[in-house]
VOGU-3710 file (C-alpha; in Angstrom, 3 decimals, decimal comma):
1> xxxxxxxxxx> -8,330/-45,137/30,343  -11,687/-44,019/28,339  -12,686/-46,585/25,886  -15,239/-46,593/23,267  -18,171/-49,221/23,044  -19,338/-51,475/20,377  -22,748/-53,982/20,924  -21,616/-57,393/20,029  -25,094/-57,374/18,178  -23,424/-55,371/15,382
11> xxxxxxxxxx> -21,395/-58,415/14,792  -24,998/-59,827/13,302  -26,360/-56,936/11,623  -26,545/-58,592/7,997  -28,084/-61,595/9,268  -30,032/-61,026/12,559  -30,343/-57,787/13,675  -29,960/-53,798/13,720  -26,835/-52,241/15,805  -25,531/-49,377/17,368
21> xxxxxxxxxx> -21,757/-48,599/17,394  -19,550/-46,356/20,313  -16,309/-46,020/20,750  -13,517/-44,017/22,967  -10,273/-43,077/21,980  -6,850/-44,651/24,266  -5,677/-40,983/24,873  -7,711/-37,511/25,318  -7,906/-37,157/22,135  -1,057/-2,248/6,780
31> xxxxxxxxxx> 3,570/12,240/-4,639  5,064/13,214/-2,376  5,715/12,740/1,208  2,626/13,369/4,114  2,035/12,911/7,642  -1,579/13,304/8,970  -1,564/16,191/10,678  -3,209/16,623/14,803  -5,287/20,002/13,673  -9,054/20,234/13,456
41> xxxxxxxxxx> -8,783/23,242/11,457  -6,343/25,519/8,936  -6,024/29,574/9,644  -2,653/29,809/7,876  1,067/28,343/6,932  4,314/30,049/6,593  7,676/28,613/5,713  10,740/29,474/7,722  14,134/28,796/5,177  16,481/30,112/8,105
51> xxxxxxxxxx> 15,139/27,016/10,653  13,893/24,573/8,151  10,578/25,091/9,991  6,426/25,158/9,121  4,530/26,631/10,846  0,696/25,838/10,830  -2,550/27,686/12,652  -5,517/26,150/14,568  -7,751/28,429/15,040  -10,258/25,817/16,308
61> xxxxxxxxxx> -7,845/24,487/18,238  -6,503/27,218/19,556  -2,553/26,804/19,182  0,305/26,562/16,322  2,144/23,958/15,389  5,450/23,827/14,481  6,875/21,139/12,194  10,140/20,585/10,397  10,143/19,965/6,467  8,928/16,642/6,381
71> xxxxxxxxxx> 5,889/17,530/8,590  6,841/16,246/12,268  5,616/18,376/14,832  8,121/19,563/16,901  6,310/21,741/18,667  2,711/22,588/19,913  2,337/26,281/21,170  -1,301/26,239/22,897  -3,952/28,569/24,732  -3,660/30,909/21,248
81> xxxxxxxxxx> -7,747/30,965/20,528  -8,626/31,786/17,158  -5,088/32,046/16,208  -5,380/32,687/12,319  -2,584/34,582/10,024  1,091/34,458/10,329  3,792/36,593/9,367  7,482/36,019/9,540  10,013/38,532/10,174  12,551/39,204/7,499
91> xxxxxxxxxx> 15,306/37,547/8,983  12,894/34,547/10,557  13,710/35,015/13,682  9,875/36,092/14,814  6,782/34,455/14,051  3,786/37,046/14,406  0,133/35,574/15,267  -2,810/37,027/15,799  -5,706/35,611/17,704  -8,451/36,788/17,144
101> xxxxxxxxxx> -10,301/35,663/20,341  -8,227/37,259/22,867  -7,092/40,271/20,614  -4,069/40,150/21,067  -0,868/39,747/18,198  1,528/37,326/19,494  5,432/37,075/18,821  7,164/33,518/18,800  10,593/32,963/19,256  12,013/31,290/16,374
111> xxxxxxxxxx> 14,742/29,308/17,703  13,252/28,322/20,877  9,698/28,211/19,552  8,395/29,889/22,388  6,150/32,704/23,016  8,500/35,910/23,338  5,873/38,812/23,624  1,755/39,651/23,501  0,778/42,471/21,668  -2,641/43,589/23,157
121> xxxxxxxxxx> -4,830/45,415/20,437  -7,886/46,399/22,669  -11,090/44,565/23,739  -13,064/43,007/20,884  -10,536/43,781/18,366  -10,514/40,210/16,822  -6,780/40,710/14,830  -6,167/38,879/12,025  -3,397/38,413/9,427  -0,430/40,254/10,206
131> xxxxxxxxxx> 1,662/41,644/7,152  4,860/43,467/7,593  5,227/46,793/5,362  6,234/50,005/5,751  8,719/49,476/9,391  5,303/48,344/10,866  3,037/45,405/11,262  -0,201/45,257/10,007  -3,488/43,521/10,650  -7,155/43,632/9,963
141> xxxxxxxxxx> -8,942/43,714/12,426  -13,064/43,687/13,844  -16,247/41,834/14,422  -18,432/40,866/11,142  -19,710/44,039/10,286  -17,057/46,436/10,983  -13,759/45,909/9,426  -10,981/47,861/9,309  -6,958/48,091/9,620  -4,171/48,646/12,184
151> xxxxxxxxxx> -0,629/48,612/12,598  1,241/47,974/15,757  4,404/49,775/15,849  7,504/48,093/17,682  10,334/50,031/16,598  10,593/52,319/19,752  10,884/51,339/23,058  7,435/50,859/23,061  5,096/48,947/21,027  2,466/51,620/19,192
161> xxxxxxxxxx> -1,217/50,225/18,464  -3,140/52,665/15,661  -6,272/51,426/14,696  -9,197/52,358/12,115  -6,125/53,014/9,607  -8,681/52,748/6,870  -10,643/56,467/7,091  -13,187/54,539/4,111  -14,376/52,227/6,441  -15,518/49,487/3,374
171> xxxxxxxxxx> -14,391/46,066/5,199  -17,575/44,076/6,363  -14,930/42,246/8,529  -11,185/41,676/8,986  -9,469/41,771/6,241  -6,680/39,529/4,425  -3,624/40,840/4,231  -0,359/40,414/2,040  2,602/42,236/1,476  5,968/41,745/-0,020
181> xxxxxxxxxx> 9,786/42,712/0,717  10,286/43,506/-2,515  7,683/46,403/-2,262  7,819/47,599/1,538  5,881/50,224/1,266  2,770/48,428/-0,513  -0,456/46,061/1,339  -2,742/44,752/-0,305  -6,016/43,575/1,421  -9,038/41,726/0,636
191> xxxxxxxxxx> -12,353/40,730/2,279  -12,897/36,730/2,773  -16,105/34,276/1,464  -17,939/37,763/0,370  -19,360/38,436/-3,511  -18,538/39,932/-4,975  -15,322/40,024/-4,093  -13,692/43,542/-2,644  -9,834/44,362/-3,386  -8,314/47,432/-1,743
201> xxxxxxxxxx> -4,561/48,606/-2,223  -2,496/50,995/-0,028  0,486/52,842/0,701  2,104/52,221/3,831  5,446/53,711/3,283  5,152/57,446/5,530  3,867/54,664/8,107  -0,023/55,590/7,829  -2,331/53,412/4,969  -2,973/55,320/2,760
211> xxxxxxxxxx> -5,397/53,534/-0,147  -4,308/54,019/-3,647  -7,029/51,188/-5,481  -10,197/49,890/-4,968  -12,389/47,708/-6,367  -15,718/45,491/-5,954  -14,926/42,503/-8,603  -16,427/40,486/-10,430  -15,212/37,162/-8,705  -17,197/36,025/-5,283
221> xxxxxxxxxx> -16,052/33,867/-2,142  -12,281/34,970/-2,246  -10,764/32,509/0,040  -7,081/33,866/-0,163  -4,555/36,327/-2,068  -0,891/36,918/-2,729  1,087/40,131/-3,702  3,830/39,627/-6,402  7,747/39,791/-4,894  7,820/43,309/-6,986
231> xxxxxxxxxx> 4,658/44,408/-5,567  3,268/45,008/-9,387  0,341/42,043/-9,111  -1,952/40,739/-6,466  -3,206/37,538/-7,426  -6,730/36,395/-5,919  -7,690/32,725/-4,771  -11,703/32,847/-5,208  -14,593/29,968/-5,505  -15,744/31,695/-8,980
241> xxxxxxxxxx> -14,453/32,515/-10,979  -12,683/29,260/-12,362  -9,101/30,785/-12,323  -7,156/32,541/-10,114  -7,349/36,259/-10,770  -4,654/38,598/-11,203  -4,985/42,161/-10,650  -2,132/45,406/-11,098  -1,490/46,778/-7,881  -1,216/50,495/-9,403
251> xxxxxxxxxx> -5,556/50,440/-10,343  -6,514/47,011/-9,585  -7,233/46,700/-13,234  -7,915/42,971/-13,842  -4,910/41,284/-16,187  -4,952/37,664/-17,698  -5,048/35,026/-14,904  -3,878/31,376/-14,395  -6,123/28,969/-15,627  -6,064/26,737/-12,998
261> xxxxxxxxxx> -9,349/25,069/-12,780  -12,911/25,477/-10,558  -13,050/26,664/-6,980  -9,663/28,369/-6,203  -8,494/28,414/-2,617  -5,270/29,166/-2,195  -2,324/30,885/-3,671  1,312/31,529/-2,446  4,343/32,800/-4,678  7,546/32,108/-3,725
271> xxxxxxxxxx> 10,483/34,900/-3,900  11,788/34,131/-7,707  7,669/35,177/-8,891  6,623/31,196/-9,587  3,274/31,133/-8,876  1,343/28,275/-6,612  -2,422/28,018/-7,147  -4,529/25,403/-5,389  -8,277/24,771/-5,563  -10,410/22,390/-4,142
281> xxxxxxxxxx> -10,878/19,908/-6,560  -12,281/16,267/-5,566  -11,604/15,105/-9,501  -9,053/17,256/-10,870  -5,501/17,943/-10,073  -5,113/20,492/-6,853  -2,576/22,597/-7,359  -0,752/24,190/-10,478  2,963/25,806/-11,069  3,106/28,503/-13,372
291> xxxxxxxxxx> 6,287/30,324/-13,833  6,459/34,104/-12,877  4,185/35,980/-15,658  2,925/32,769/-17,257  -0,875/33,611/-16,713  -2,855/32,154/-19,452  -0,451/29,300/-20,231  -0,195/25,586/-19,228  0,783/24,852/-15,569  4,749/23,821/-15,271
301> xxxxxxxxxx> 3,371/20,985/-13,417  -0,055/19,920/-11,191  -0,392/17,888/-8,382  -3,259/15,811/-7,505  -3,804/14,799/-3,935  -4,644/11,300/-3,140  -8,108/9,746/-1,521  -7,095/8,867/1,984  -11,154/8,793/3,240  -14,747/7,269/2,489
311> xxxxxxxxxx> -15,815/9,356/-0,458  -15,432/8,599/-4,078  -13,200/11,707/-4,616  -9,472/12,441/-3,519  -8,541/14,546/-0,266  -8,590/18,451/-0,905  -6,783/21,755/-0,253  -7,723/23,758/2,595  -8,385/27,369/1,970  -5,031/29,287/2,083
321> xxxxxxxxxx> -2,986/25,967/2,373  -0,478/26,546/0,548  3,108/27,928/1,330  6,473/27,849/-0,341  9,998/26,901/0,615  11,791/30,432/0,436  14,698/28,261/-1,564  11,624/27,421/-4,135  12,627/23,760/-3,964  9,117/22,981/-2,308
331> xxxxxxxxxx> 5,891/23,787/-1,627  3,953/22,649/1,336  -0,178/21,751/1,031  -2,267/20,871/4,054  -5,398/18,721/2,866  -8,499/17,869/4,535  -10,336/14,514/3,635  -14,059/13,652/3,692  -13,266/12,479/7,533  -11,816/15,742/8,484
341> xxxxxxxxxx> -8,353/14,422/8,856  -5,319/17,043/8,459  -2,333/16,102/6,484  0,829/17,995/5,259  2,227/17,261/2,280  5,291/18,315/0,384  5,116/18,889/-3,162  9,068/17,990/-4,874  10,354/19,723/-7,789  8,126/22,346/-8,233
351> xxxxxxxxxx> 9,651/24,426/-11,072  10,435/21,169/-12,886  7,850/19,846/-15,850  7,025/16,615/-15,473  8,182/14,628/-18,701  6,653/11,605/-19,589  8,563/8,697/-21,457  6,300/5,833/-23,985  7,788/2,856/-25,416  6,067/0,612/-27,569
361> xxxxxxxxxx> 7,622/-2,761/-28,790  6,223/-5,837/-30,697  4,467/-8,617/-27,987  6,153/-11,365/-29,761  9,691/-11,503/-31,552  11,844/-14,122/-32,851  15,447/-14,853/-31,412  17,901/-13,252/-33,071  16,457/-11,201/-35,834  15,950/-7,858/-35,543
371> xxxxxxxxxx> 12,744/-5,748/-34,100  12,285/-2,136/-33,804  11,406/0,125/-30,599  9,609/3,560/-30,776  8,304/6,130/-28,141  8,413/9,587/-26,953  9,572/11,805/-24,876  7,219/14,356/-23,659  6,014/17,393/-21,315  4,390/20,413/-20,773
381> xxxxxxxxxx> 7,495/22,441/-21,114  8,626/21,772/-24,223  12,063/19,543/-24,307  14,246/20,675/-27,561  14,911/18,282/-29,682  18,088/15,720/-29,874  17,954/15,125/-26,196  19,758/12,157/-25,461  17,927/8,549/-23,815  19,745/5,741/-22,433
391> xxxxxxxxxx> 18,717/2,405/-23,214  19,001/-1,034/-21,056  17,998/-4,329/-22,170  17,290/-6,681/-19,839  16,731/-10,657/-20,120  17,791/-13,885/-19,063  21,842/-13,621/-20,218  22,016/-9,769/-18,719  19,315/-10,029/-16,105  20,867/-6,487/-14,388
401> xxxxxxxxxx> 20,592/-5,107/-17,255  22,851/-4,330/-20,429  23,325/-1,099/-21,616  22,450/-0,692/-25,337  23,207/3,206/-26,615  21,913/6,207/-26,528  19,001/7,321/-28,633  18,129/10,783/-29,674  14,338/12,544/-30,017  13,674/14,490/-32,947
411> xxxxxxxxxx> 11,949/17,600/-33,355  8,560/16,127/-32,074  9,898/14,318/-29,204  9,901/10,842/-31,099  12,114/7,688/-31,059  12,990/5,201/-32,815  15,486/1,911/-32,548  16,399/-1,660/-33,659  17,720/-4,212/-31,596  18,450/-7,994/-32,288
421> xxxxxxxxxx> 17,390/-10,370/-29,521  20,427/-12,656/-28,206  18,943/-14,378/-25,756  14,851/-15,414/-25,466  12,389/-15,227/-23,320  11,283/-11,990/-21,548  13,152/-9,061/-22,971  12,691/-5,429/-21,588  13,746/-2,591/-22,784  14,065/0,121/-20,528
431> xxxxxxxxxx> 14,722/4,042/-22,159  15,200/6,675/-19,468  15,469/10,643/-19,699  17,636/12,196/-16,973  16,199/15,143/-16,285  17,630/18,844/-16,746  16,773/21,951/-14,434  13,453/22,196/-16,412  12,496/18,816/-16,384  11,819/15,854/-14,029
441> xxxxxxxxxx> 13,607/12,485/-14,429  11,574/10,390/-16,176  11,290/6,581/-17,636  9,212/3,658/-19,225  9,767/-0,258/-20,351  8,376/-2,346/-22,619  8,629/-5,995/-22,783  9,126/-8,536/-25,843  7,923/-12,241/-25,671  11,185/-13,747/-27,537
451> xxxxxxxxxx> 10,649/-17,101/-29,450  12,880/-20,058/-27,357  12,804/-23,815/-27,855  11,476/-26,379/-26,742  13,205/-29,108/-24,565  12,047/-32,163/-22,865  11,660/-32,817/-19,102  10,830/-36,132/-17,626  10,225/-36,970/-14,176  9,297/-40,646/-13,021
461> xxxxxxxxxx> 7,494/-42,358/-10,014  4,121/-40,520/-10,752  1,256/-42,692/-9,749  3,125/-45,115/-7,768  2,509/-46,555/-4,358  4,335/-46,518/-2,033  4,567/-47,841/2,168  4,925/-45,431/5,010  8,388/-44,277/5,774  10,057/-45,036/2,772
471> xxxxxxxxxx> 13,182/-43,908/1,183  12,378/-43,269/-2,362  14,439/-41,973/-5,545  12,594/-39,791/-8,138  14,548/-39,063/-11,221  14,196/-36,396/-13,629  15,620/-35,935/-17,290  16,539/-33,659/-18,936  16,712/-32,856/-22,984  18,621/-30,774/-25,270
481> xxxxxxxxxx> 19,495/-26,948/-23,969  21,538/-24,460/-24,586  23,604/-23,276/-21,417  21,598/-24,093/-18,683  22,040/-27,817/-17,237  20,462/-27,094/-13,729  17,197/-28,997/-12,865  15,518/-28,667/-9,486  13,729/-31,156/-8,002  10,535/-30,339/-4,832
491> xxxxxxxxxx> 9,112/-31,960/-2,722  5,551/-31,372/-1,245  3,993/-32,815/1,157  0,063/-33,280/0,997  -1,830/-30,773/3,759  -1,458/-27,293/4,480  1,102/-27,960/7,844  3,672/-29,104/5,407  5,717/-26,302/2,852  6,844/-26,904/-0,037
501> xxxxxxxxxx> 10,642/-27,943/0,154  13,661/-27,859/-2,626  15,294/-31,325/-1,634  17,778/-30,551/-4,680  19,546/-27,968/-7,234  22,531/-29,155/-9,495  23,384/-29,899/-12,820  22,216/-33,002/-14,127  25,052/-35,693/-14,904  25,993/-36,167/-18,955
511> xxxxxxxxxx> 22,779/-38,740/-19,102  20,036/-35,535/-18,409  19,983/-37,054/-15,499  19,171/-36,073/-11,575  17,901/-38,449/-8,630  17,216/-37,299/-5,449  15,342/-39,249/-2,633  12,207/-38,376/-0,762  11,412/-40,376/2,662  7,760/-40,762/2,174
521> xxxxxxxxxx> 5,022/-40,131/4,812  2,296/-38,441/3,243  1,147/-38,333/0,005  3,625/-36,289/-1,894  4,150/-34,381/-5,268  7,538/-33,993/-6,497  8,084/-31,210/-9,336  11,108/-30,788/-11,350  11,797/-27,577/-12,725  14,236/-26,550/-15,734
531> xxxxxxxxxx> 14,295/-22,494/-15,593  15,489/-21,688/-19,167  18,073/-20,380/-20,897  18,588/-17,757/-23,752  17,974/-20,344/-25,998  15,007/-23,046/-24,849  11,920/-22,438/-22,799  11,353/-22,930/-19,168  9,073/-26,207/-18,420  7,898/-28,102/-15,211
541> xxxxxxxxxx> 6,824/-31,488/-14,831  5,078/-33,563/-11,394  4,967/-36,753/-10,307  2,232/-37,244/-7,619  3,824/-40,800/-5,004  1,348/-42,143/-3,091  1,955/-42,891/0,651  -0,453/-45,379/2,880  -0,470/-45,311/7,114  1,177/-47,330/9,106
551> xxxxxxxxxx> -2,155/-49,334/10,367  -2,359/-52,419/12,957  -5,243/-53,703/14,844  -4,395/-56,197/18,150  -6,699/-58,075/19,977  -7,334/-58,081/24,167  -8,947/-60,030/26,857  -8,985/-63,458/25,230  -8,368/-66,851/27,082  -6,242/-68,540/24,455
561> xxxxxxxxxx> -5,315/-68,435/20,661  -5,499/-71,613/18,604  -5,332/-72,406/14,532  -8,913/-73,119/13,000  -7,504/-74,582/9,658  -4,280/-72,327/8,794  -5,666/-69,094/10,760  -4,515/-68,255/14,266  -8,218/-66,969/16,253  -8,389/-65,539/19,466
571> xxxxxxxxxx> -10,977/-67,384/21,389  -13,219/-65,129/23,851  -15,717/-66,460/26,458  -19,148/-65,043/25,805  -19,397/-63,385/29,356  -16,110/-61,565/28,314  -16,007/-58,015/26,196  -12,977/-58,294/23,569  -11,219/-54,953/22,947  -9,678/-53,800/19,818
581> xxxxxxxxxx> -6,936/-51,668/20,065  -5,875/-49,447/16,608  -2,567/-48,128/16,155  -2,420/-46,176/13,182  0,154/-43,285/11,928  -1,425/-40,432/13,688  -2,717/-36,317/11,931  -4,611/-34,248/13,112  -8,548/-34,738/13,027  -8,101/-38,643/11,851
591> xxxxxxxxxx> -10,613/-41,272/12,518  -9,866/-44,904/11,690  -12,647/-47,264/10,261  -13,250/-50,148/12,056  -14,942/-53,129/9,781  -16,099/-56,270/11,597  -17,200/-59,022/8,980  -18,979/-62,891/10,576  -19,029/-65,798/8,263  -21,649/-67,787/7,838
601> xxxxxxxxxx> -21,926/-71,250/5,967  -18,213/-70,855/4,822  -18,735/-67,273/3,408  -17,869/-63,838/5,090  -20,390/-61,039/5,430  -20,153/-57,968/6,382  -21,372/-56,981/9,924  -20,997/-53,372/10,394  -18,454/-50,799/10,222  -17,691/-46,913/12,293
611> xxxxxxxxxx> -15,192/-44,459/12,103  -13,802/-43,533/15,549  -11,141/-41,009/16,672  -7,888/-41,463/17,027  -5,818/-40,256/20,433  -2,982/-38,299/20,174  -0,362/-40,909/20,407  -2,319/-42,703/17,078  -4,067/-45,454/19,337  -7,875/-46,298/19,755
621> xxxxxxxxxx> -9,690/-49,159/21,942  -12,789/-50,207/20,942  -14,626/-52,620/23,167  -17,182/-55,070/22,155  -20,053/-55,769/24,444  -23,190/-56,927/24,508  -24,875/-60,471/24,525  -21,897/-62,878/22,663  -23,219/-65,573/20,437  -20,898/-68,742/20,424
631> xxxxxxxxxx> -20,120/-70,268/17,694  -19,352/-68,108/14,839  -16,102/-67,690/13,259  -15,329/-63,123/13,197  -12,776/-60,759/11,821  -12,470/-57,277/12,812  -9,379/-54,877/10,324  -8,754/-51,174/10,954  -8,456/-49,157/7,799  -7,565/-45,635/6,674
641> xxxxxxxxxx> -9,591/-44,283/4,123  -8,720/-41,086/1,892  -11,284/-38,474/2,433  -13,425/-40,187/5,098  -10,908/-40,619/7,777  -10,958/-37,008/8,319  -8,612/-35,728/5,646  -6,636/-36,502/2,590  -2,941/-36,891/3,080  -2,323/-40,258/2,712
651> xxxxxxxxxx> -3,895/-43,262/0,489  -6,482/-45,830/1,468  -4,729/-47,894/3,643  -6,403/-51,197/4,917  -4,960/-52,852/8,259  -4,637/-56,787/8,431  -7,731/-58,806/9,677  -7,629/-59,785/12,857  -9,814/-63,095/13,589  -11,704/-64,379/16,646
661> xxxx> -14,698/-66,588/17,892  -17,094/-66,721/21,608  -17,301/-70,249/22,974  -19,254/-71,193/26,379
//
């Protein structure tokens, strides 16, 4: 057993000399839905309505991925390089690709998602953005430079490649295509990133293009385009300028556009003629709804992407990132942030406006009078007036909520109501709107502070002291209330390895009164707490017990005990080292201090005092040594003190003395 060491010199430190104490202890002492997406890069997305499928080009990457509505890949079709624009067939069943680095057009198997056929165009051909039109597919085609068009024909038994479609030869590089169902025998095309922007139209319906419009516009770095379901409109995604440009199909005369915002990017319209325009915007909303012919006009609704990276502004849209549900009842975004990370997002309620609900009520009422509640009802789409809002009041009597009636807006989308406070307290007021085809669901609370009483709450033993492991009964009282009669009563323990504990819920008896006992070891502070009713406040009261350590000190190694007066001493010869042994209610970290005292000419002075560790089973030895003088009546007391024993969770405690003397 390790013990610590103490110089019987210390015993004379007062009155003869300096010391040095040691000692040993007895024992060893983390909008919408998104999913990021794994792409380094966007060439195009299409929606497939027949599969509930998206699917999304790589071109970087070199392969397609295929995702179901919510944005799970469900499958990755690979060695595709420079895969860029997609077309679907009109009955889904066929995905067309084309990839540009092998020049080839590639057909996918919609159901199986697998590659079904490769369509080769010719060395060097670079094919780009399929668009079906006319009983034929088309593409542009050709290295930066030399642009031009081609159809691949696969309605014999087998597939026809035409190139240089376009006699005018205008395209510095592939084109963009788009086309429509609704007008089969119409493409439109357009040049990418070039100002000032170029715009062709043509006829595809004998099967040859024929071009019917063409212009050099006034817009520059066109980064997509869409053609109207009726084949009347192409509308034009480009960096400037700050809307997205709509143009007639029949002359490419310019008509009003959609004020969308700086740096357009994207555009898709879905089959009923709503319009989807995205831009990249950092600080303003991304993409914009406008209802079929609506150019010029607020949005429906916007959408503004989140800030899942490092910069100060939100994630944006990719260039031609945009692509809707053929039902309408989506539209799917893929966003890039500032560390090049891919999501896809889905965009809810499209065609809806988003209506907003405001309630304003007083901060502070009184209890049963009456106060008055106002707001609004409000969106971009204008909601007619007397549309009906529910009301729910919630407080301490209804706390799921009571429903009140049913206001109605007037002709400016106001509200107004009265209501008379039962209960006190917290009282919300919820109004809600429920929505209608043209509008989004939509709600708002506002809360009311509600005048209560007063009551009193008593709770007793604060301050007092108490011995280790003892059983003792706090009691709280409680006043005047209106309902409510249930008082809970806590318990915690001083230090952090002990929770905070209810020891006791109930209704106190008809004296206000409820006891509960606490078995002491530590420190302790017991709260009652009185939650309220309708009618009187909530209050909480503590009482902080005291606790002290179980503390004895025993002495070891003596020849014989014997009374000096009325006090038992251990005597010691001076060739023999007494030990002290400590037992003291153990925690972790605790030191005991060990005070020797020697009295001299009938008066005890102090001698020297250490703190020394305790083991883990709460016991210390401390062994005296040194040269022993004879003759003088010592005492040696182990004590716990708050704070300097190593922590805080129980009260000065001071062991009994223990006395001895040396003889010869």
């Amino acid at each position: 057993m390790r013990t610590r060491r103490i110089s019987t010199a210390t015993a004379f430190a007062v009155l003869f000399s300096s010391v040095v104490l040691a000692g040993g202890a007895a024992s060893p002492a983390a909008a919408d839905s998104s999913r990021i997406l794994p792409a380094t890069s966007l060439g195009d997305i299409v929606a497939d309505g027949v599969h509930q499928r998206v699917f999304i080009s790589d071109p970087q990457s070199g392969k397609i991925l295929a995702t179901d509505y919510s944005g799970k890949v469900v499958r990755t079709l690979g060695s595709l390089p420079g895969v860029n624009g997609l077309e679907l067939s009109a009955d889904s069943s066929t995905l067309y690709a084309g990839v540009a680095a092998s020049g080839h057009i590639v057909a996918i198997d919609t159901a199986t998602l697998t590659e079904s056929a490769r369509y080769d165009i010719g060395p060097g051909t670079r094919p780009t953005h399929p668009a079906l039109a006319g009983g034929k597919l088309w593409f542009g085609y050709g290295p930066a430079g030399d642009g031009n068009i081609g159809s691949l024909d696969l309605s014999g038994e087998e597939p026809v490649v035409t190139l240089d479609q376009d006699p005018d030869q205008t395209w510095a590089g592939p084109p963009i295509l788009a086309s429509s169902p609704g007008a089969p025998g119409t493409l439109a095309a357009g040049i990418e990133v070039q100002s000032p922007v170029e715009l062709a139209v043509y006829d595809v319906a004998s099967g040859t293009a024929t071009r019917t419009a063409h212009i050099r516009g006034d817009g520059g770095n066109m980064r997509d385009l869409a053609l109207s379901p009726d084949g009347t409109q192409v509308v034009v995604a480009s960096a400037a300028p700050y809307y997205h440009q709509v143009y007639r199909t029949s002359d490419l005369r310019a008509e009003k556009g959609y004020t969308s915002d700086a740096y357009p990017n994207a555009v898709d319209i879905a089959p009923n003629g709503t319009v989807a325009a995205g831009l990249h915007g950092w600080y303003e909303p991304d993409v914009y709804i406008y209802p079929k012919g609506a150019s010029k006009t607020a949005p429906v609704r916007t959408y503004d992407f989140p800030n899942t990276g490092m910069s100060s502004g939100s994630d944006t849209l990719e260039p031609a990132g945009l692509a809707w549900a053929p039902d309408g009842s989506r539209v799917f975004a893929v966003t890039v942030n500032s560390e090049g990370s891919r999501s896809f997002r889905v965009l809810t309620d499209p065609n809806k406006s988003v209506a907003t609900v405001t309630v304003s009520a007083p901060a502070k009422a009184a209890r049963a009078k009456a106060l008055t509640v106002k707001g609004s009802l409000r969106a971009s789409v204008a909601i007619p007036a007397g549309t009906s809002l529910t009301v729910t009041r919630t407080d301490v009597e209804s706390p799921k909520g009571k429903s009140l009636r049913t206001v109605k807006t007037d002709a400016k989308g106001a509200f107004t109501f009265k209501d008379t406070p039962p209960a006190g307290g917290k009282v919300t007021y919820k109004v809600a709107y429920a929505g209608s085809a043209k509008h989004t669901a939509a709600s708002r609370s506002a809360s009311v502070t509600v005048s209560r009483a007063a009551t009193s709450l008593k709770l007793n033993r604060n301050k007092s002291l108490h011995a280790y492991d003892k059983n003792v009964s706090f009691t709280a009282t409680l006043g005047k209330t209106h309902k409510n009669r249930v008082v809970e009563l806590w318990a915690d323990p001083f230090g952090t390895d002990k929770p905070k504990k209810l020891i006791k819920k109930a209704k106190v008896n008809s004296k206000g009164n409820l006891s509960a006992t606490v078995n002491l070891k530590r420190d302790t502070t017991v709260t009652a707490v009185f939650a309220g009713d309708a009618r009187y406040a909530s209050k909480t009261v503590k009482s902080t017990a005291y606790t002290k350590v179980k503390v004895s000190t025993t002495l070891s190694k003596h020849y014989k005990t014997a009374k000096i007066g009325k006090t038992t001493y251990a005597y010691y010869s001076k060739k023999k080292d007494p030990d002290f042994t400590t037992t003291m209610t153990h925690y972790k970290g605790r030191s005991h201090r060990l005070s020797l005292e020697l009295n001299y000419q009938g008066t005890w002075y102090d001698a020297g005092q250490q703190y020394f560790p305790l083991g883990g089973n709460g016991k210390s030895i401390v062994t005296l040594t040194g040269t022993h003088e004879t003759g003088y009546k010592m005492r040696v007391r182990s004590s716990y003190i708050n704070g300097s024993s190593g922590d805080n969770v129980n009260s000065t405690t001071h062991g009994a003395w223990k006395y001895f003397i040396f003889t010869k």
